[in-house]
C-alpha positions in Angstrom: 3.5 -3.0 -4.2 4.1 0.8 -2.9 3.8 1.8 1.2 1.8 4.5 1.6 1.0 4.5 -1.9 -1.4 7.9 -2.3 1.8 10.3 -0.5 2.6 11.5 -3.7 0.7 14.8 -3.0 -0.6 15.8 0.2 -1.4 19.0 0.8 0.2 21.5 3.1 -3.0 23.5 3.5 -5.1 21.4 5.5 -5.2 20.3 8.8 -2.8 17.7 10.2 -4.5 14.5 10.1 -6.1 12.4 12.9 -3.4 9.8 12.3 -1.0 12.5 14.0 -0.5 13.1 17.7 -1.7 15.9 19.8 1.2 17.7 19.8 2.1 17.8 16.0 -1.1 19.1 15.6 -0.3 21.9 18.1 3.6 22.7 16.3 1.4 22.4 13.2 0.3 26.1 13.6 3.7 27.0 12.5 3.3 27.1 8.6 7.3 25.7 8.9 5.9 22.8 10.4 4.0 21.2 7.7 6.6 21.9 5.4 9.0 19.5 7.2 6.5 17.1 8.2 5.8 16.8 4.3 9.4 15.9 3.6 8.5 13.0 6.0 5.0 12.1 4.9 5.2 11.3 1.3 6.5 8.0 0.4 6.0 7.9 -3.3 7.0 10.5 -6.0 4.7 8.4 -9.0 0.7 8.6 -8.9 -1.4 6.1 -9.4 -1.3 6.1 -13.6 2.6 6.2 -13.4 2.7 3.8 -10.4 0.4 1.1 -12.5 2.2 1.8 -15.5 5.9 1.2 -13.5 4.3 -2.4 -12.8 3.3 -1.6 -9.1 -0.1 -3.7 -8.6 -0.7 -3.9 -5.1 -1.5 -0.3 -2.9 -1.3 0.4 0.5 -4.2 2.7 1.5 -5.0 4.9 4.9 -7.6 7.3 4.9 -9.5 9.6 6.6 -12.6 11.7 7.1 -11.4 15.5 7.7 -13.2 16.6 10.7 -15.0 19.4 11.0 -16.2 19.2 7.0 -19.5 18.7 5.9 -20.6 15.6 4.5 -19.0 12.1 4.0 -16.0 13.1 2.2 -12.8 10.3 2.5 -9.0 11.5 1.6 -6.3 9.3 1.4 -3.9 10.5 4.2 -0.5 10.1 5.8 0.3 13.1 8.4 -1.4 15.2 6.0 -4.5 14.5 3.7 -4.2 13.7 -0.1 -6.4 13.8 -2.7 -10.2 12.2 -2.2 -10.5 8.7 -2.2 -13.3 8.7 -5.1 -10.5 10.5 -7.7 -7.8 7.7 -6.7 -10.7 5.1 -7.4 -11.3 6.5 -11.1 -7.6 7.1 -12.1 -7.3 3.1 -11.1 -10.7 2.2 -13.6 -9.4 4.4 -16.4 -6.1 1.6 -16.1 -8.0 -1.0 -15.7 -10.1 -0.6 -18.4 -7.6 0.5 -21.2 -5.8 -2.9 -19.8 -8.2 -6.3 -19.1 -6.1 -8.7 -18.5 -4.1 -6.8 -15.2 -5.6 -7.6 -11.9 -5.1 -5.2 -8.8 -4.9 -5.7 -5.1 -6.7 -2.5 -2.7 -6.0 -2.8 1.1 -7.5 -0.4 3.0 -5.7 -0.6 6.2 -5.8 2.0 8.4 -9.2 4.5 9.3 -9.1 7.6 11.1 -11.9 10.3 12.0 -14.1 7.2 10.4 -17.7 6.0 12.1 -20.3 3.7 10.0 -21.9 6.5 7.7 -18.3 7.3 6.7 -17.4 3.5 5.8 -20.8 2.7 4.3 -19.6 6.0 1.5 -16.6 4.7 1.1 -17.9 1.1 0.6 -20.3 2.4 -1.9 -17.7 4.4 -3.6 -15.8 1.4 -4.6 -18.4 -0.6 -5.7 -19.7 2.2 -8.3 -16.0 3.0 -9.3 -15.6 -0.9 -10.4 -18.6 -2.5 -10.5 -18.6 -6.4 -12.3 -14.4 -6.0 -12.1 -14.6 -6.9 -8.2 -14.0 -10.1 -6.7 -15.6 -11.6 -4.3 -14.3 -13.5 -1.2 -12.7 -17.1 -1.9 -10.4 -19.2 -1.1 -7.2 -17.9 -2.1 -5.5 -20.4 -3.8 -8.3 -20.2 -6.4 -7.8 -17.0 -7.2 -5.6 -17.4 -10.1 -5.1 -14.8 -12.8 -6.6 -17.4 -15.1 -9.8 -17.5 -12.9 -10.0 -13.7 -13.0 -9.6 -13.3 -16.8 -12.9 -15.8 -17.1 -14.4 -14.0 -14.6 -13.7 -10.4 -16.3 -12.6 -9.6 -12.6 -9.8 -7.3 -12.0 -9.7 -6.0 -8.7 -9.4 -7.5 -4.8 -10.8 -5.1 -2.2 -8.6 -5.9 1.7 -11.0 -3.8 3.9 -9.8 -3.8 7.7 -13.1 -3.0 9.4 -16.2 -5.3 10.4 -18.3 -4.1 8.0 -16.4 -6.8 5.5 -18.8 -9.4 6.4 -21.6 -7.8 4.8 -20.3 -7.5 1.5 -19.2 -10.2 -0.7 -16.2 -8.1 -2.5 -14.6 -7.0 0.6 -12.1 -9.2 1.7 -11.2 -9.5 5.4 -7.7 -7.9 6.2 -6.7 -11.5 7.8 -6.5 -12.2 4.6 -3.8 -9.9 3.7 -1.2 -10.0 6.4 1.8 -7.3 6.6 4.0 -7.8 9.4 5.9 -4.2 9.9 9.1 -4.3 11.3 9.3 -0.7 12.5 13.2 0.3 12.4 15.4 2.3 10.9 17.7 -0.2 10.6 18.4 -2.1 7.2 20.1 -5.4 8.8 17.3 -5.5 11.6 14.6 -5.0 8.5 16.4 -7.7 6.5 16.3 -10.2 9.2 12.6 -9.3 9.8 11.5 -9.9 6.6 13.7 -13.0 6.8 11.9 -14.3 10.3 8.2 -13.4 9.1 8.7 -15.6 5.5 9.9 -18.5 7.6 6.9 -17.8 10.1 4.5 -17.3 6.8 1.4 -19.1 7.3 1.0 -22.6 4.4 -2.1 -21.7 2.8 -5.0 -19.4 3.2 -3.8 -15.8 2.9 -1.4 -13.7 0.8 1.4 -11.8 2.8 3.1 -8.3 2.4 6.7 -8.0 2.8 6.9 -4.5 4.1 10.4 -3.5 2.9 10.7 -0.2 4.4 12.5 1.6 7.1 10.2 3.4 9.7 11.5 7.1 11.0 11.8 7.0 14.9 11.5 10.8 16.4 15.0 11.1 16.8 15.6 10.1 13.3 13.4 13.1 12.1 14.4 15.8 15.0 18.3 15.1 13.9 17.3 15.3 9.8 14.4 17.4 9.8 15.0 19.2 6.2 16.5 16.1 4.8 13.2 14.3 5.2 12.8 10.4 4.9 14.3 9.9 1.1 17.4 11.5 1.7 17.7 10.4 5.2 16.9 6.9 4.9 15.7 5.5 1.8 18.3 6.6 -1.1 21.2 5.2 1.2 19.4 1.8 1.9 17.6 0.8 -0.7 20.0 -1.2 -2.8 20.6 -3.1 0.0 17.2 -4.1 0.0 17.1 -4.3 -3.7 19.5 -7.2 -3.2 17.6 -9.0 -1.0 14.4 -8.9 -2.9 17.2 -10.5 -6.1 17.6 -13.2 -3.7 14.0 -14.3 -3.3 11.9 -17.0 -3.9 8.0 -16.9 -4.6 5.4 -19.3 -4.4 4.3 -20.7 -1.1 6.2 -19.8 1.8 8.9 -17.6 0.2 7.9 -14.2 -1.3 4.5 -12.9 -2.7 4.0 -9.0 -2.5 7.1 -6.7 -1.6 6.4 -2.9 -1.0 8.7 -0.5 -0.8 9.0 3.9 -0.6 9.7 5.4 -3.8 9.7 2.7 -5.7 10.6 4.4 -9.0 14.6 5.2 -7.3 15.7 2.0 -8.6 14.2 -0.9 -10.8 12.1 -2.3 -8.3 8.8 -3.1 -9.5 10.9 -4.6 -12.6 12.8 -6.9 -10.3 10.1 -8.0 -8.4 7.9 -9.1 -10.9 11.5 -10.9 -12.6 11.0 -13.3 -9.5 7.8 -14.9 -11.5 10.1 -16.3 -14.0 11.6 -18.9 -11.2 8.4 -19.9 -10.6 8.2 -20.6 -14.6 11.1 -22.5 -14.4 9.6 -24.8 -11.8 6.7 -25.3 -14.2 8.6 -26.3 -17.2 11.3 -28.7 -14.8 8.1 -30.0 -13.6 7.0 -30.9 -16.8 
């Protein structure tokens, strides 16, 4: 999986987000300002073609209405807004359907600027972008590629609002945990995503390892035109590279990994390598 996984454009232009605070949005007058704030806001370099084609299958989504426009428009946003939610949700089909047999994960996890009329576009957005390719709400340990390919379904929708309950393809966002360990620190996020696989609940959900460092203020006041690759992410992230080569998956060890810029080293690669142990589980079994 990819954090944040629309940053690969946002757009300097428009207004700073809701997500941001009062007085960002106030510095943000200063056309300087959003040029730093961009070095901190995008996550990802690939978009969603070259992200899917890299291997990445599960996407972390936040968007946003962008007050003060007419109509029900959504954006993908992170400080800054990206491109509409409906284009991301086309460039995913056009994968899917040159490729039938791969099976994506959606979580919509964060909504700003967003009341009912906003999420019932959105909601109806996905379901004309995919159509027969969604899957509806189940117990998870049925949902097995297997069962998907019979099904001619392709794509799990997490949606982190109420209004889940009224649709069969939306799956609650219980269902998709992600504990965040909010540091800048790679042994303290090591021994997070250490804590939170022990702590990983038997059966029932699936369950994001979010390995990523988080930018404190102080972190971006003391690096502000180095932004958060250069800062953080190119000096950590074989480090955390070799802790995802130590994994296990199937139940209670690993089962989706997300990372920033996940094209910096072979991470998508190495993750999905991890499936082979669970191969050679099958055939010992055997």
């Amino acid at each position: 999986g990819s954090h944040d996984s629309f940053s690969y454009w946002v757009d300097e232009k428009s207004p700073v987000g809701p997500d941001q605070a009062t007085a960002i949005k106030r510095l943000a007058r200063i056309s300087l300002v959003k040029k730093i704030m961009k070095k901190w806001s995008v996550t990802q370099n690939l978009t969603f073609k070259e992200q899917l084609e890299g291997g990445i299958r599960y996407f972390d989504l936040r968007v946003s209405s962008k007050p003060g426009e007419m109509g029900q428009e959504i954006y993908f946003i992170h400080g800054l807004f990206g491109i509409k939610v409906c284009d991301g949700l086309k460039e995913i089909n056009t994968f899917l359907e040159q490729h039938p047999k791969e099976v994506i994960f959606l979580d919509f996890n964060h909504f700003y600027a967003m009341d009912e009329s906003h999420h019932f576009y959105l909601i109806n957005r996905i379901r004309s972008a995919f159509g027969s390719k969604l899957c509806s709400v189940q117990c998870v340990e049925y949902v097995t590629l297997q069962y998907m390919w019979e099904k001619k379904q392709q794509v799990l929708i997490f949606y982190h609002y109420p209004l889940y309950e009224e649709y069969p393809f939306l799956w609650p966002g219980n269902k998709m945990p992600a504990p965040w360990a909010n540091t800048t620190n790679v042994h303290k996020l090591l021994q997070f995503l250490e804590t939170t696989l022990e702590e990983r609940s038997r059966y029932g959900t699936f369950h994001v390892s979010q390995a990523i460092l988080t930018p404190r203020v102080k972190t971006i006041a003391r690096h502000l035109v180095r932004g958060l690759k250069n800062t953080l992410v190119h000096r950590n992230l074989p480090m955390i590279l070799n802790w995802v080569k130590a994994q296990k998956p199937g139940v209670m060890g690993v089962n989706i990994i997300t990372s920033d810029f996940v094209e910096l080293v072979d991470f998508a690669a190495t993750v999905i390598a991890l499936n082979d142990l669970l191969l050679e589980e099958d055939d010992s079994a055997t």
